[in-house]
C-alpha positions as a Python dict, from the first residue, in 0.01 Angstrom:
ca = {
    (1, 'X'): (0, 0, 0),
    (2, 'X'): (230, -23, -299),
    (3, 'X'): (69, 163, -631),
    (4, 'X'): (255, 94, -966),
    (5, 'X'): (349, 372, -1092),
    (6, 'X'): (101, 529, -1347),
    (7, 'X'): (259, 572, -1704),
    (8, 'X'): (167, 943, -1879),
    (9, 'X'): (156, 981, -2249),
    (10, 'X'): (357, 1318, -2278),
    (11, 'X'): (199, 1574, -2512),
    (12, 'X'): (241, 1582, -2885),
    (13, 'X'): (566, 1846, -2955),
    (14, 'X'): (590, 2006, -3306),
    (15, 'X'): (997, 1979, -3402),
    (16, 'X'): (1108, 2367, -3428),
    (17, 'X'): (1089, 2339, -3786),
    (18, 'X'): (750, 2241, -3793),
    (19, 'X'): (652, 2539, -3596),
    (20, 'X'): (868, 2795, -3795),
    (21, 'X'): (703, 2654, -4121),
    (22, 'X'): (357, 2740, -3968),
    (23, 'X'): (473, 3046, -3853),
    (24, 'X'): (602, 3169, -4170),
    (25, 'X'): (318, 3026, -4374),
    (26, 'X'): (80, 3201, -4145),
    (27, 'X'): (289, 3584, -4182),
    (28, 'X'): (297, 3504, -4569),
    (29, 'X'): (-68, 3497, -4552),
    (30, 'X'): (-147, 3774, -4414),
    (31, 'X'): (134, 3952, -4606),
    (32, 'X'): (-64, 3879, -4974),
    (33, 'X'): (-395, 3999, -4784),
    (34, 'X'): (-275, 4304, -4643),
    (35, 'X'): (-125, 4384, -4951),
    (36, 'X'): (-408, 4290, -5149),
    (37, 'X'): (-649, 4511, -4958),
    (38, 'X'): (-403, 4767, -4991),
    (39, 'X'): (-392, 4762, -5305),
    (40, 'X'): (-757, 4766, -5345),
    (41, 'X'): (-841, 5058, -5141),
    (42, 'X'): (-540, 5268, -5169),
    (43, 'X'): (-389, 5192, -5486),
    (44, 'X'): (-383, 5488, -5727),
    (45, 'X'): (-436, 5482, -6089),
    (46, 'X'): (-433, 5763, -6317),
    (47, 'X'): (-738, 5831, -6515),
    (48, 'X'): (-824, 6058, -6788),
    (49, 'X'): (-1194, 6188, -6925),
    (50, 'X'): (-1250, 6481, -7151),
    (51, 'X'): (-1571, 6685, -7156),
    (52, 'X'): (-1669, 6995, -7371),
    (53, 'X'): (-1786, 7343, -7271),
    (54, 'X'): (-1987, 7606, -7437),
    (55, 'X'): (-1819, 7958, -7380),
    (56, 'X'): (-2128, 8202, -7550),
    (57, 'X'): (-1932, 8476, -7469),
    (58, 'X'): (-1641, 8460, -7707),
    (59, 'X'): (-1686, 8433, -8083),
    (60, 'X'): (-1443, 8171, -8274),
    (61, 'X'): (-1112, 8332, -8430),
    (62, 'X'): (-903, 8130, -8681),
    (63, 'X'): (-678, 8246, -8433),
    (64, 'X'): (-799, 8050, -8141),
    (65, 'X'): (-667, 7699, -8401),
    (66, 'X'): (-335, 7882, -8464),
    (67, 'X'): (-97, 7632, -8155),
    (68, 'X'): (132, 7903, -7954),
    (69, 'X'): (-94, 8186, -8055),
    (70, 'X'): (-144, 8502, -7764),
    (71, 'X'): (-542, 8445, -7791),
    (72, 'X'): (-533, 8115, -7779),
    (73, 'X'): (-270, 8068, -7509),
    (74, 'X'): (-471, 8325, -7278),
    (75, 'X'): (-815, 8127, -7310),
    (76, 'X'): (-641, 7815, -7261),
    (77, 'X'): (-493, 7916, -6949),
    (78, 'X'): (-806, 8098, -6850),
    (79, 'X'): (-1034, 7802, -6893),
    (80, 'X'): (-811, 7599, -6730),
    (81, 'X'): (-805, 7836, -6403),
    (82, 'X'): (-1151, 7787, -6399),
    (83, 'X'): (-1128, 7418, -6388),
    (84, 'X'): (-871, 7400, -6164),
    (85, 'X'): (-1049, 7629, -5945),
    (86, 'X'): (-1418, 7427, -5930),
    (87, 'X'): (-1172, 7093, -5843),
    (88, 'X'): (-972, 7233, -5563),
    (89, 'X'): (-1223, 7350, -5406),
    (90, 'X'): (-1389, 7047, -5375),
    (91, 'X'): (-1368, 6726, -5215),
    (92, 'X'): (-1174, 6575, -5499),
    (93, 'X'): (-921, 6810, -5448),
    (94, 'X'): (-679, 6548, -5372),
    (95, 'X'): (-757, 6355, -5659),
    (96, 'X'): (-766, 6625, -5894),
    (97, 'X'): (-395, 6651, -6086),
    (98, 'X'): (-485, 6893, -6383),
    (99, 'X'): (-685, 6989, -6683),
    (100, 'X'): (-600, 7023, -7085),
    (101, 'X'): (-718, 7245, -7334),
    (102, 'X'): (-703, 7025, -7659),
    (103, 'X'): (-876, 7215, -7874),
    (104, 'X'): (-1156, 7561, -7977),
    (105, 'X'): (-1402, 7511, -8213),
    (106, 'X'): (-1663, 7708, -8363),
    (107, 'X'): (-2041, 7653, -8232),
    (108, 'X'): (-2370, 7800, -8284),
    (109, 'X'): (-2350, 7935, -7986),
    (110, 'X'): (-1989, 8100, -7973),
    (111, 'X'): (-1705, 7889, -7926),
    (112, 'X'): (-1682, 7503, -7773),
    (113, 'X'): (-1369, 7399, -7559),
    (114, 'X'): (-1228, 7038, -7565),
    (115, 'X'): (-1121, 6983, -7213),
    (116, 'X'): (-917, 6671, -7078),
    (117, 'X'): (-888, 6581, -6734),
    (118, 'X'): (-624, 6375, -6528),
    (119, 'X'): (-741, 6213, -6198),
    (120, 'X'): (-568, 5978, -5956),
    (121, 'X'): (-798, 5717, -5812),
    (122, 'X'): (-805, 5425, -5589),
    (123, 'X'): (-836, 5103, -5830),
    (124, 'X'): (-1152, 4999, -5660),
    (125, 'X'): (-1346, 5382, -5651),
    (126, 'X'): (-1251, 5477, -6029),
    (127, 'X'): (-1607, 5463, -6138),
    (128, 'X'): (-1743, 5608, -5821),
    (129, 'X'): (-1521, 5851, -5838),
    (130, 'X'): (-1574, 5982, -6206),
    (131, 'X'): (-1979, 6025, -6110),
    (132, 'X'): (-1889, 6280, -5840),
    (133, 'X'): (-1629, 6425, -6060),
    (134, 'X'): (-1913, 6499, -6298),
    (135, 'X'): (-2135, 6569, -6010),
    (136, 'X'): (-1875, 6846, -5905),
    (137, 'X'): (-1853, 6990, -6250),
    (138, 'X'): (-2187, 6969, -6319),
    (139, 'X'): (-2344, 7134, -5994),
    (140, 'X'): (-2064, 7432, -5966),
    (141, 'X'): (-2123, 7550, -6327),
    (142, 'X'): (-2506, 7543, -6253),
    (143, 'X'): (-2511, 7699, -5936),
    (144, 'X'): (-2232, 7961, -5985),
    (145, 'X'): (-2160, 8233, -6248),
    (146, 'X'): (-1923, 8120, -6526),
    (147, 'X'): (-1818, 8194, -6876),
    (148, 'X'): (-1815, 7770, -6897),
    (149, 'X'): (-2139, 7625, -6981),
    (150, 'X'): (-2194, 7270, -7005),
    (151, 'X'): (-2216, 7084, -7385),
    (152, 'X'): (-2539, 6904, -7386),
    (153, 'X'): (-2478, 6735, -7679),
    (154, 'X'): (-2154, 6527, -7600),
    (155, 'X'): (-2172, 6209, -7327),
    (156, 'X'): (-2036, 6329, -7035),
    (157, 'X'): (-1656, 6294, -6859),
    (158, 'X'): (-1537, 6031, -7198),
    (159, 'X'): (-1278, 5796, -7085),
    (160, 'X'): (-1208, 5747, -7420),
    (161, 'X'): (-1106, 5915, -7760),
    (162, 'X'): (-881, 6152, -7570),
    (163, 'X'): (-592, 6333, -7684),
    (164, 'X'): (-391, 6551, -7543),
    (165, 'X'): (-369, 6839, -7838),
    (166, 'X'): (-617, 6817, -8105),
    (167, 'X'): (-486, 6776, -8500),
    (168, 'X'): (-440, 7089, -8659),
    (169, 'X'): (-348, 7077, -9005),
    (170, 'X'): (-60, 7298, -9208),
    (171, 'X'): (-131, 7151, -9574),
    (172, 'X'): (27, 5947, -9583),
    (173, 'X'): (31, 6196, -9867),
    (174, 'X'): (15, 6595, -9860),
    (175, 'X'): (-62, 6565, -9544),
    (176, 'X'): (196, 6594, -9216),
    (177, 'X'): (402, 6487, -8930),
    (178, 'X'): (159, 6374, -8640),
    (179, 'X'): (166, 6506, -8298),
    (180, 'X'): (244, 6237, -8007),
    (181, 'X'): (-30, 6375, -7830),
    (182, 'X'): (-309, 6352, -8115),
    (183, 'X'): (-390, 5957, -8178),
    (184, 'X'): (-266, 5827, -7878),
    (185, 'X'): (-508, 5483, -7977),
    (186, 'X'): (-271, 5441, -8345),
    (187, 'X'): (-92, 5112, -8362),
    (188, 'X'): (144, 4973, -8619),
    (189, 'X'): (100, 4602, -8714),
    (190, 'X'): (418, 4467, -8794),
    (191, 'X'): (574, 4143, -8889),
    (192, 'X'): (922, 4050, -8850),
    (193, 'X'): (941, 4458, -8725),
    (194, 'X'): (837, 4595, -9039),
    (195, 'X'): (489, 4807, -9098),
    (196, 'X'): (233, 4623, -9270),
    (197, 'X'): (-105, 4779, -9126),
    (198, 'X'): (-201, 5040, -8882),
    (199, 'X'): (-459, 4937, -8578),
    (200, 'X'): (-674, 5157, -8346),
    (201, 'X'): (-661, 5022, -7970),
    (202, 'X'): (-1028, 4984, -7868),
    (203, 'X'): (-917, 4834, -7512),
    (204, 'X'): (-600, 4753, -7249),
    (205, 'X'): (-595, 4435, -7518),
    (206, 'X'): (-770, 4451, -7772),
    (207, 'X'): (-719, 4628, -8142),
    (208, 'X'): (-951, 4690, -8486),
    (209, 'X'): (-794, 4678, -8797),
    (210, 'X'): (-827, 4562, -9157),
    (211, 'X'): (-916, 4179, -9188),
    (212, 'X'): (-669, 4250, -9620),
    (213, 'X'): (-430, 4295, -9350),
    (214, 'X'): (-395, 3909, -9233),
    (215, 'X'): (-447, 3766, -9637),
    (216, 'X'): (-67, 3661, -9654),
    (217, 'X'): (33, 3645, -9290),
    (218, 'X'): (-253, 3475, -9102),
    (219, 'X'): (-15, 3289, -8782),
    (220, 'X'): (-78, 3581, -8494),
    (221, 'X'): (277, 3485, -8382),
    (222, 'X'): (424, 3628, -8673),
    (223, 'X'): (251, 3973, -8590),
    (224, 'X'): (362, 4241, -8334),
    (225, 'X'): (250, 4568, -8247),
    (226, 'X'): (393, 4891, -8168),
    (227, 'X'): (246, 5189, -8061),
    (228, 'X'): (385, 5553, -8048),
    (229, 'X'): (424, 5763, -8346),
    (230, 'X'): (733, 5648, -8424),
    (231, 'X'): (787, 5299, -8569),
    (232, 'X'): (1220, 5342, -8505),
    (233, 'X'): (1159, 5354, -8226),
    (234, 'X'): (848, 5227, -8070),
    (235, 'X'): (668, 5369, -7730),
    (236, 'X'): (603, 5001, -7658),
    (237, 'X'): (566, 4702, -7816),
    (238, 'X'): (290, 4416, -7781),
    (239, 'X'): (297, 4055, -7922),
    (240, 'X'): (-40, 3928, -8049),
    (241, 'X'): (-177, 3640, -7936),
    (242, 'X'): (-505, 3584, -8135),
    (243, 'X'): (-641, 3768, -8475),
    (244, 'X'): (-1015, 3734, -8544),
    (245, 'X'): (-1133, 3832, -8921),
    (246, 'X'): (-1549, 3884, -8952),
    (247, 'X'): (-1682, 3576, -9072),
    (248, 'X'): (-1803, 3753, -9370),
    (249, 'X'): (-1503, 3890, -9507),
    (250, 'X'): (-1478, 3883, -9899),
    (251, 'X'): (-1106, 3963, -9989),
    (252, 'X'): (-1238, 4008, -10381),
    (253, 'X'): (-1534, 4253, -10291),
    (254, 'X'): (-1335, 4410, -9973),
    (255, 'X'): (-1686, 4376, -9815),
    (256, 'X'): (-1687, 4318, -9395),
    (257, 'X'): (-1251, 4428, -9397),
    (258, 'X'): (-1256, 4433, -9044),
    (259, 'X'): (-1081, 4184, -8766),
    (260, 'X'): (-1010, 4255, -8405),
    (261, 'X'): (-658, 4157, -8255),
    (262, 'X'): (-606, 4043, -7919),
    (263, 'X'): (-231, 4147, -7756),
    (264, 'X'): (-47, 3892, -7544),
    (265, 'X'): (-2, 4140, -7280),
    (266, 'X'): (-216, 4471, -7217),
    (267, 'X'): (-104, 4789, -7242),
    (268, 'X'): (-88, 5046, -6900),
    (269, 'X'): (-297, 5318, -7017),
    (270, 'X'): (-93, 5696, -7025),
    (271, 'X'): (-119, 6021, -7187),
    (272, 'X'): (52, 5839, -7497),
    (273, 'X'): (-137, 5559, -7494),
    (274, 'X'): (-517, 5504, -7455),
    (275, 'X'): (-799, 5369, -7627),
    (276, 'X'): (-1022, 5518, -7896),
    (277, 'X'): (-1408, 5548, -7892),
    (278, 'X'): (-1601, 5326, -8045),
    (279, 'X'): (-1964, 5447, -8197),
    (280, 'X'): (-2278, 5341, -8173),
    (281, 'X'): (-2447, 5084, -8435),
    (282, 'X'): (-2669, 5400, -8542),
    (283, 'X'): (-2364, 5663, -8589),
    (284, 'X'): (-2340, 5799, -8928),
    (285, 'X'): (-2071, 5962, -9104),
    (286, 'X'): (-2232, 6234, -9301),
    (287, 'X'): (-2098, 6401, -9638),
    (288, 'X'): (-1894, 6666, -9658),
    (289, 'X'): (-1770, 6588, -9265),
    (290, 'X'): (-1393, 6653, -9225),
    (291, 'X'): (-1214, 6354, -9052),
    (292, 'X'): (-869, 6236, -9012),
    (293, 'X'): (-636, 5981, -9185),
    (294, 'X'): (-347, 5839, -9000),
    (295, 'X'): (-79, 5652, -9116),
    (296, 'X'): (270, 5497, -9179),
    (297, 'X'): (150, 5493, -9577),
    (298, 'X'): (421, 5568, -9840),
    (299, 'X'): (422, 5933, -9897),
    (300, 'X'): (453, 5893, -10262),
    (301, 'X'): (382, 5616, -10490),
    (302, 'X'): (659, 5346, -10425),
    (303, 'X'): (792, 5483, -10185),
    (304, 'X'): (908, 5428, -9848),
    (305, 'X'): (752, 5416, -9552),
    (306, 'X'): (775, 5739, -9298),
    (307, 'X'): (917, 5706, -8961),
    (308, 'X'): (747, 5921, -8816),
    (309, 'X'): (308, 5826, -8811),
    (310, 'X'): (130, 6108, -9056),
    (311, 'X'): (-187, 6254, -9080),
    (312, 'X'): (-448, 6442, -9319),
    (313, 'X'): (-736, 6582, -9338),
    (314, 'X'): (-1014, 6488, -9566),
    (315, 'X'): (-1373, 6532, -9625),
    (316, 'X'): (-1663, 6275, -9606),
    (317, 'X'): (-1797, 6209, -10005),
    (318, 'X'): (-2091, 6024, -10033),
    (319, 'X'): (-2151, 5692, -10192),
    (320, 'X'): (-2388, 5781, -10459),
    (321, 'X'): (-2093, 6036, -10587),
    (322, 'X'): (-1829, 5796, -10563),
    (323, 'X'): (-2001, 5528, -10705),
    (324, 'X'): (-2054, 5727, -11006),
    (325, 'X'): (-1876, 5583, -11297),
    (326, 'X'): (-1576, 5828, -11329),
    (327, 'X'): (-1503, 5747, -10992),
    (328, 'X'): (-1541, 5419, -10844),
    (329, 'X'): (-1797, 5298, -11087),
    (330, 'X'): (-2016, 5091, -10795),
    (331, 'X'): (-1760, 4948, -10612),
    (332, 'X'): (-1812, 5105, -10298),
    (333, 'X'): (-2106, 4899, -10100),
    (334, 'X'): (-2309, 5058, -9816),
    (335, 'X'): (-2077, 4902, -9551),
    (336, 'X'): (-1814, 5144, -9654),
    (337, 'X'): (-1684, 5537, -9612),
    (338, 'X'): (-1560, 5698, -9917),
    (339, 'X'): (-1354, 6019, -9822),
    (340, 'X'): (-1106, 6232, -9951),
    (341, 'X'): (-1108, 6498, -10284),
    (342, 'X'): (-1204, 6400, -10636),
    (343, 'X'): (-952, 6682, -10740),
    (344, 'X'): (-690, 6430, -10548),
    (345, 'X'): (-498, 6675, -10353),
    (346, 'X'): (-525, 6482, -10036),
    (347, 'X'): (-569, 6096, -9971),
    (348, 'X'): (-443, 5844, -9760),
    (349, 'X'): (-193, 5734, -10028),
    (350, 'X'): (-115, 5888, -10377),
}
């Protein structure tokens, strides 16, 4: 019996193209996630803290401030042996790159050591990470014997307010050259690349300055901002994207001078380059404290600015003193820090 024959659809065919445009799309995809996981788990990032230690068992020498001094070169290194030693030993040891003795200080209990530490973390374990590094610290200096007692009285492993030496001061103006490694958080505000204000960095993009600083200039793209200590030339440099000034800023009274800047781009954090603490609503500055000025402020009365960022040393006066007539006759409000000398010999600018 004759049977017509039976016509077959043939299967769908992708063109070669088509399948080398899936193909591809497909490896791409998996590229970015690999990578991305990668990056995730394995990607390292180098972290700093600082800490301080009690050591009762050496008394503070003026000597011990003194930078490239035989006392103080021999307790840095031996502190830092001891450090180094706790950390290798543990299961951080691959993490662990070194410590920094930034600075001695007298205590009531013998001498205090500012310590910084550098870590290299995963981007995903940083925080994890830091809690057994304290964890580490914490339980080998309790469990073993060691000149290195742990400072109650400071927050633990800071991520913040660290620099690598600490200020010391050899007799802005009267004051002196800065150190790189002290105020790695200073910032110069500049327009059209010359200094008009100096900033603190308070985050990877964020700054805090003076809100008299944006009076004439108030368009953030007219502002940029360098950091380093020189301003000729810069570390980096940062355009700003947005300037906020507190809502009650009065220019006439210079009551509520404060603003926050946000930068276009944020900075990488390095030994150079890191943010500042910021301190609780409750802190108080008491009288007769000794703090720090920094600054690209004329060195003399009409004068130019430095290069090169400066600092001084000055002490904490209270209000009541300088609101006393001879001085600044009430004009400093309870929102404000008056320090410096009434004899003048130091100041933030002559």
């Amino acid at each position: 019996m004759y049977q017509p024959g039976v016509l077959r659809r043939r299967p769908n065919s992708w063109a070669p193209w088509a399948v080398a445009s899936v193909v591809t799309a497909v490896l791409l995809a998996l590229a970015v996630t690999i990578g991305l996981v990668y990056f995730l788990a394995y990607g390292q990032k180098i972290h700093y803290y600082q800490t301080s230690f009690q050591i009762p068992s050496v008394a503070y020498d003026p000597e011990l401030s003194v930078e490239q001094s035989k006392r103080r070169t021999d307790l840095k290194e031996e502190v830092s042996d001891e450090i180094d030693g706790i950390f290798l030993r543990s299961s951080l040891n691959h993490h662990y790159i070194k410590s920094h003795v930034a600075n001695f200080r007298p205590s009531n209990d013998g001498l205090k050591a500012d310590v910084l530490f550098k870590f290299k973390f995963p981007s995903n374990k940083a925080d994890t990470l830091k809690g057994q590094a304290g964890n580490v610290l914490h339980k080998k200096l309790r469990s073993t014997p060691s000149f290195l007692k742990i400072d109650n009285s400071l927050p633990y492993l800071r991520d913040c307010g660290v620099g690598m030496e600490y200020p010391t001061m050899a007799r802005i103006a009267d004051g002196q050259t800065a150190s790189k490694a002290n105020w790695p958080w200073q910032a110069s505000l500049q327009v059209e690349g010359i200094h008009f204000c100096g900033a603190s960095l308070i985050s990877a993009e964020w700054l805090l300055t003076a809100a008299h600083c944006f009076d004439t200039y108030k368009n953030p793209k007219l502002w940029t901002v360098s950091f380093g200590t020189t301003l000729s030339p810069p570390l980096m440099r940062r355009k700003v994207q947005s300037v906020m000034v507190h809502e009650n800023y009065a220019a006439h009274r210079h009551e509520d001078d404060i603003a926050v800047i946000k930068l276009s781009t944020p900075v990488l954090f390095s030994e150079d380059v890191h943010r500042v603490c910021l301190p609780d609503a409750t802190f108080k500055v008491l009288p007769k404290r000794k703090v720090f000025v920094t600054g690209w402020g004329a060195l003399k009365a009409s004068g130019p600015f430095p290069n090169s960022l400066q600092q001084v040393e000055v002490e904490v006066i209270s209000n009541d003193v300088c609101n006393q007539v001879p001085v600044y006759g009430g004009a400093v409000a309870s929102g404000m820090i008056c320090a410096g000398f009434l004899t003048g010999k130091r100041d933030a600018c002559e």
